[in-house]
N, C-alpha and C positions, 0 to 999 in steps of 0.2 A: 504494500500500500504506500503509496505516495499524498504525504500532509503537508501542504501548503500553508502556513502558521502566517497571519497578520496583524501586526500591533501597529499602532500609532506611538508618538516620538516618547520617552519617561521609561523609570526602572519601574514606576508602577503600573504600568501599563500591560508591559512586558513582565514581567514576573510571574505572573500567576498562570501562563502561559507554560513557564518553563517546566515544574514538574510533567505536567501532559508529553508534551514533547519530549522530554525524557525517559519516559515511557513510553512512548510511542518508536524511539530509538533501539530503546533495548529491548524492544518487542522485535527487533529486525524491518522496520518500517524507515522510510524516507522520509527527510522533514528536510522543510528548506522554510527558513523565517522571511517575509516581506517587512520590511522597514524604511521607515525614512533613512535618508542619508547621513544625520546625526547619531542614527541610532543604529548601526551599521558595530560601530565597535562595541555596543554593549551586546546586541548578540554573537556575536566571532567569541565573546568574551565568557560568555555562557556556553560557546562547546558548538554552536549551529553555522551552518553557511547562510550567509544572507544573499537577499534580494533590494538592492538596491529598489529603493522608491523615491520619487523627486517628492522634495521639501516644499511646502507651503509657500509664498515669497516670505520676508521676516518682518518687509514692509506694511505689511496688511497685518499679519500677528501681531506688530507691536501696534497699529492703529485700533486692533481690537481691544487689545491688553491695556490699550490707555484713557477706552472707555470705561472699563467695569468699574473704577476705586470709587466713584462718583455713582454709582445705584447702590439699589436696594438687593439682597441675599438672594430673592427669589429671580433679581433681574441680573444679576449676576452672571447666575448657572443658564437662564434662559439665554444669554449673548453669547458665554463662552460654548453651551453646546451647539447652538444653531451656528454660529458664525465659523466658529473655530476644528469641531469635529465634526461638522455637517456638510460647511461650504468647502472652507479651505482645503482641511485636510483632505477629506473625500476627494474635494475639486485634483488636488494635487496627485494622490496617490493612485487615479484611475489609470491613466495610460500605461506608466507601467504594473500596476494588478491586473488588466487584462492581456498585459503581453507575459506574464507571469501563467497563469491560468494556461493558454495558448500554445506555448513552448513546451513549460514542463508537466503537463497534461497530471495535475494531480489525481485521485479518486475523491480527495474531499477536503475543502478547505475548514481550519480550524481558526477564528477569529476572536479578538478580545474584544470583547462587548462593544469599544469606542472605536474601532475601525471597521467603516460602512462600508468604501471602496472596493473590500473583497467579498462586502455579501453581492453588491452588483454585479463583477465583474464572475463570482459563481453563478447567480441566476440567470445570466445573458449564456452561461457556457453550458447550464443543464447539470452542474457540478456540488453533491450537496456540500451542506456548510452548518457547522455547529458553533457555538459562541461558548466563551471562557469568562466566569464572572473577575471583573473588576469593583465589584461592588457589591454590598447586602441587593440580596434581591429585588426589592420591593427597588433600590435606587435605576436597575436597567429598566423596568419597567415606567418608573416617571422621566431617566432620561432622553432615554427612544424618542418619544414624539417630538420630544423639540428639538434634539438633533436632527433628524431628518426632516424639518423644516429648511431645512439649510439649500437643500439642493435635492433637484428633481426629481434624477433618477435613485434617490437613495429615499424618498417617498416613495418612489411607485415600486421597489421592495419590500415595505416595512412588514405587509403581512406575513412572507416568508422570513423575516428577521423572528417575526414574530410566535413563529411558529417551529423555530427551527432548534433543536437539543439546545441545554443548558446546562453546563459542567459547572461545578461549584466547590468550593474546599474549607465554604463558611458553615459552623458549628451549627449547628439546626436552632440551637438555644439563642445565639446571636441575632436572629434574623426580627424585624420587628414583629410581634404576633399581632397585630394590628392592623398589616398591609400586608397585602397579597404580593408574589411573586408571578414568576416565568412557571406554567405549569410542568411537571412532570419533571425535576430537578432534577440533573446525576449528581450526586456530591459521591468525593474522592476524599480519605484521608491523604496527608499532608506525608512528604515521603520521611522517612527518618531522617532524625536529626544526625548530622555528622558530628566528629567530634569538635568540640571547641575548638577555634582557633586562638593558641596562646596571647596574650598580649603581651607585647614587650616590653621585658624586666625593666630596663630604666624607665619607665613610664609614669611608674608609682614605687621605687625602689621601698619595701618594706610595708608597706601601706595596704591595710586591707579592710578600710574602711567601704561601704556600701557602694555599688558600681552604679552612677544616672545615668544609664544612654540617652543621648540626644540628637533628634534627628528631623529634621522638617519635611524630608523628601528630596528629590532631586528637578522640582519645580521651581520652589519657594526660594530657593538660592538667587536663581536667577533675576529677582527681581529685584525692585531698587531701594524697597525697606528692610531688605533683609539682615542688612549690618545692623541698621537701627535692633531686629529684632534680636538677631543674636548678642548684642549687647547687655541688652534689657533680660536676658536669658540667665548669661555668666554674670550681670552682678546679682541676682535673685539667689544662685548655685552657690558664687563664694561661699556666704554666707552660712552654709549647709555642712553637715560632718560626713563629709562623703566625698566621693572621686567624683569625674565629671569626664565621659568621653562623647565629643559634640563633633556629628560627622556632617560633613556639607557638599556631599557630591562631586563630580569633575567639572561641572561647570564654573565652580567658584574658585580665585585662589586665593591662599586662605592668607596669604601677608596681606589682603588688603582687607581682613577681618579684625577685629577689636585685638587685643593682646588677649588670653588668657588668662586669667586666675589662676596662685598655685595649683589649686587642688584640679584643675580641670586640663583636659587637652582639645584642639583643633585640628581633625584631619580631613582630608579628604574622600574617597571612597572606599571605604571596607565594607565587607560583606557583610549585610544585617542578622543571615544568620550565626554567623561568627564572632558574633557580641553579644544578641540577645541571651545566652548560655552564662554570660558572667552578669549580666544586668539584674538591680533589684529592682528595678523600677525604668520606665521607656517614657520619656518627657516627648509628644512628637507633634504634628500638623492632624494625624486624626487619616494621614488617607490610608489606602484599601490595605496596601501592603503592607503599609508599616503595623498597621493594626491586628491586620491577621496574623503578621510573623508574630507579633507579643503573644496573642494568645495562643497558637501554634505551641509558641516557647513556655507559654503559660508565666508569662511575665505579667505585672501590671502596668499602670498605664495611668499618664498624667498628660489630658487632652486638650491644645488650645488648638482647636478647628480654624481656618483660614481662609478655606474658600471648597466648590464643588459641593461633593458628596460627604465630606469633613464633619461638618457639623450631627450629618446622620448619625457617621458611625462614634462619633463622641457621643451621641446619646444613648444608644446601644452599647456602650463601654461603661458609662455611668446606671444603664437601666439593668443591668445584669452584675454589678457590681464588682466589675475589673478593674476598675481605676476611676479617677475622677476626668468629672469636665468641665471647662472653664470656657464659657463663651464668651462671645465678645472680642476677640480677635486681637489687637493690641491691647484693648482697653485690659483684658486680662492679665499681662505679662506681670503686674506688679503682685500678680498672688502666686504664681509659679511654686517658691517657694517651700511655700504653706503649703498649697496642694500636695510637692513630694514631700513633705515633712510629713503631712498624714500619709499617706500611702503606704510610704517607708514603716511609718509607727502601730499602722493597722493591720495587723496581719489576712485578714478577712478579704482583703482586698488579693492578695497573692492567692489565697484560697479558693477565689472564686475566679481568677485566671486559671487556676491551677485544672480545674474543674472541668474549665470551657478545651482545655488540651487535650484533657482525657476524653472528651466529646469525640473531640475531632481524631483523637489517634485510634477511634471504633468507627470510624466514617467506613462506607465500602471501599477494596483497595485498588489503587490508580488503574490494576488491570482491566475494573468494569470499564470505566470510561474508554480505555482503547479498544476494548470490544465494541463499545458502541459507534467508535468512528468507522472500525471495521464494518460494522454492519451499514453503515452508514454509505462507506464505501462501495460497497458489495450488489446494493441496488439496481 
């Protein structure tokens, strides 16, 4: 079988992607990843060959991006999906996702929820297509329609988006019981954890005071409050009896970040699951990945939400009792603090991640899901 994988540009995009594909590999299956051009080295870096896909212009992204800070939360998410993952991206990544399709003749394309361009360029080919959640359920479902406002042909799909598998690796308990999903779910547990990856000895020579990870995402770097934010982060931390390891992805670099605080470090991109294993506590933005590795890892969780689907899953982190949430966005940064100061001080809180891991390490195992692309394929 030949799987055709597409993401749009971000590590959280693509991630929840990867275990599939990984399975899908060592099942003896072909996988070739479609990506933007930016995002080309993040999967070579994960183990996959890519597929070149032409980028957005950057000129219209930043004219989007320079509307939202001036709306309102609901109008927010409504511009960045229709404009951003509706028009542009879609608009951008068709030509080559239909010369992808075309050439290397998959059996079935496997898509992450926010990249529409491969569900088109499958239903033009006759090629089915399953989607990989980026998100609690109930958020594909209210993102959908307003992303495919964006652009034409990726409406006159939507019933087959709509209709098409749903793989999933969120803990059934996480999900809101309040709002309906994608019918007919596959959820996959979470592949085993590897072993930790060491941190280095001079990092904390002798110190074994409580580990904060700290991590925004590989979005939130990029933009132009972000030093403000991470500022306002490490002096909250000083403050604390604890270590502080604050990662900022590759798009930042980090001399042009605040200095540090003893107790804490500034690096670049480490592997999240390679920290969450020493962390007592995950300080973060609230999005899909960062969220579900904590409780994956069955870490707790100290939530200031920023933008998207953030706010959802901070309340779902706070409604299940994995950590706290602190709305409000900046206005929040001055309670940081306090919030890990409880976390740290509660143990109930690590209990009730602990909980949601054990959920998920009984999920069914990654093999159903590639059975079902097989079957999928097979058609």
């Amino acid at each position: 079988m030949r799987v055709l994988a597409a993401t749009t540009r971000g590590a959280g995009h693509f991630g929840p992607l990867v275990p599939v594909l990984t399975a899908c590999a060592e099942a003896g299956h072909e996988v070739l990843v479609a990506a933007p051009g930016q995002s080309v080295a993040m999967v070579e870096r994960a183990g996959f060959e890519a597929w070149p896909l032409d980028d957005p212009p950057q000129e219209e992204l930043d004219a989007v991006f320079a509307r939202v800070p001036g709306l309102s939360f609901d109008e927010q998410n409504a511009v960045v999906l229709r404009e951003v993952f509706g028009r542009l991206h879609a608009g951008a990544h068709r030509p080559r996702m239909r010369a992808a399709v075309e050439e290397w003749r998959p059996g079935v394309v496997l898509r992450e929820q926010n990249e529409y361009a491969s569900a088109v360029a499958a239903e033009e080919a006759g090629v089915p297509h399953a989607r990989v959640a980026v998100s609690i359920a109930w958020g594909e479902e209210w993102s959908r329609p307003q992303a495919v406002e964006g652009l034409d042909a990726v409406r006159a799909v939507e019933p087959a988006i709509a209709a098409s598998p749903y793989i999933s690796s969120v803990p059934p308990t996480f999900e809101d019981p309040a709002l309906h999903g994608p019918p007919g779910i596959q959820r996959h547990r979470p592949p085993p954890s590897a072993a930790p990856s060491p941190l280095p000895a001079d990092w904390w020579p002798g110190d074994d005071r409580p580990l904060v990870y700290v991590s925004f995402g590989s979005v939130a770097p990029t933009f132009g409050f972000f030093g403000m934010l991470a500022e306002a982060v490490l002096e909250q931390l000083a403050a604390l009896d604890v270590r502080v390891l604050f990662t900022v992805g590759d798009a930042v670099d980090t001399a042009t970040l605040p200095g540090p605080p003893p107790n804490a470090r500034i690096e670049g991109w480490i592997p999240q699951a390679g920290v969450l294993p020493h962390a007592a506590a995950f300080l973060t933005h609230g999005g899909f990945g960062s969220t579900l590795g904590a409780l994956h890892a069955g870490v707790p969780l100290v939530v200031v939400p920023l933008f998207a689907d953030q706010r959802f899953n901070a309340r779902r982190v706070a409604g299940v009792r994995a950590g706290i949430a602190l709305d409000g966005g900046a206005d929040a940064l001055p309670r940081v603090g306090e919030a890990v100061n409880a976390v740290l001080g509660d143990p109930s809180y690590a209990e009730c991640a602990r909980a949601l891991a054990g959920e998920a390490a009984h999920l069914p195992p990654l093999s159903e899901s590639v059975a079902l692309l097989e079957s999928l394929a097979a058609r």
